[in-house]
N, C-alpha and C positions, 0 to 999 in steps of 0.2 A: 529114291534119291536123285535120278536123275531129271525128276518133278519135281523137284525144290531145289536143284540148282538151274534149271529152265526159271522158276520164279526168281527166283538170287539175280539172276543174270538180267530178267526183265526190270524189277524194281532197281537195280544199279543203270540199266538201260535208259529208263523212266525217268529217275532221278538226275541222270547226266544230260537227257533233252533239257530237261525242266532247267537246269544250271544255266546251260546254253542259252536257254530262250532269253535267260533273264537276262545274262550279260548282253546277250544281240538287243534286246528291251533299252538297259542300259546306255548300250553304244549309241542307237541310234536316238534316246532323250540328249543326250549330249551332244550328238552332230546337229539337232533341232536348235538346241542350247546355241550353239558356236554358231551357226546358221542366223540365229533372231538375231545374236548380238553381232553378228558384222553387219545384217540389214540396218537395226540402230543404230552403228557406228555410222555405215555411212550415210545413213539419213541424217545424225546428227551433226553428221562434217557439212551433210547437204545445207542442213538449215544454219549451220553457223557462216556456211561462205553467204547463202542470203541473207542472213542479218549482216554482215560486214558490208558487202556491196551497199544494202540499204542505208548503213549508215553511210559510206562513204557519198551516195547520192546524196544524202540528207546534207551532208557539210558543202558537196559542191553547190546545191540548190540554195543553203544560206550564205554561201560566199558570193556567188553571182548577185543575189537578191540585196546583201549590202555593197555590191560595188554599182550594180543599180539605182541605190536609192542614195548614194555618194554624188554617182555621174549627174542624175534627177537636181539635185539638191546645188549642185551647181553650176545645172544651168536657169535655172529658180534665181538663183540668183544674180549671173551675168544678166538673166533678161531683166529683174530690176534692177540691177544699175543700168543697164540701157534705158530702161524706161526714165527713170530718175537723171539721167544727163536730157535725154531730151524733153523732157518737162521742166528743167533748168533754162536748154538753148530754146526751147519754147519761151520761156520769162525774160533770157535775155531778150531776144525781138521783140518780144511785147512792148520791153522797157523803152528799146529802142526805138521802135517804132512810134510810142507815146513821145518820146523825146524829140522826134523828129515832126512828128505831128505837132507838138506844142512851139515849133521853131516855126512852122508854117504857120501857125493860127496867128500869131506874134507879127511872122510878117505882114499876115494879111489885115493884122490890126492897125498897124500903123499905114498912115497915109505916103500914098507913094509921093514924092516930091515933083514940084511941078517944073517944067522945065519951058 
């Protein structure tokens, strides 16, 4: 009798490790568990502030680059109307010059008078 409550007591023994082990099993799948998923979280906060950064580069990189090609585009432009007045005040002196030249050929056409 005292040989089969020695076994009673082991197999209840046995059985109550074995219970244990499984919840300790248990426990720590789930701390592993909570464990990944805060690594995830914040890897995923990680890569969501770098996607946000990048976009925000991405916006300043196209704002710069059309106030660029804004600044570009008008000075493209001030330098042809520069170029176009002075290819105008180029035509006027020409004209002038022609005018002024055909004043001389004129006079030098006619005969100076004799005195």
């Amino acid at each position: 009798m005292l040989l089969e409550k020695m076994k009673l007591q082991a197999m209840r023994f046995t059985s109550e490790s074995a219970r244990q082990q499984d919840k300790i099993d248990e426990m720590i799948t789930e701390a592993k568990g909570r464990k990944k998923t805060r690594k995830e979280e914040a890897t995923d906060m990680a890569v969501s502030q770098l996607l946000d950064r990048s976009h925000q580069l991405n916006e300043m990189y196209q704002k710069d680059r059309e106030e660029h090609e804004t600044v570009l585009a008008e000075r493209l432009q001030q330098q042809q109307l520069k170029s176009d007045d002075k290819q105008s005040n180029d035509k006027m002196e020409e004209n002038t010059s022609k005018l002024s030249d055909n004043k001389r050929s004129k006079m030098k056409q006619r005969p100076l008078p004799r005195l």
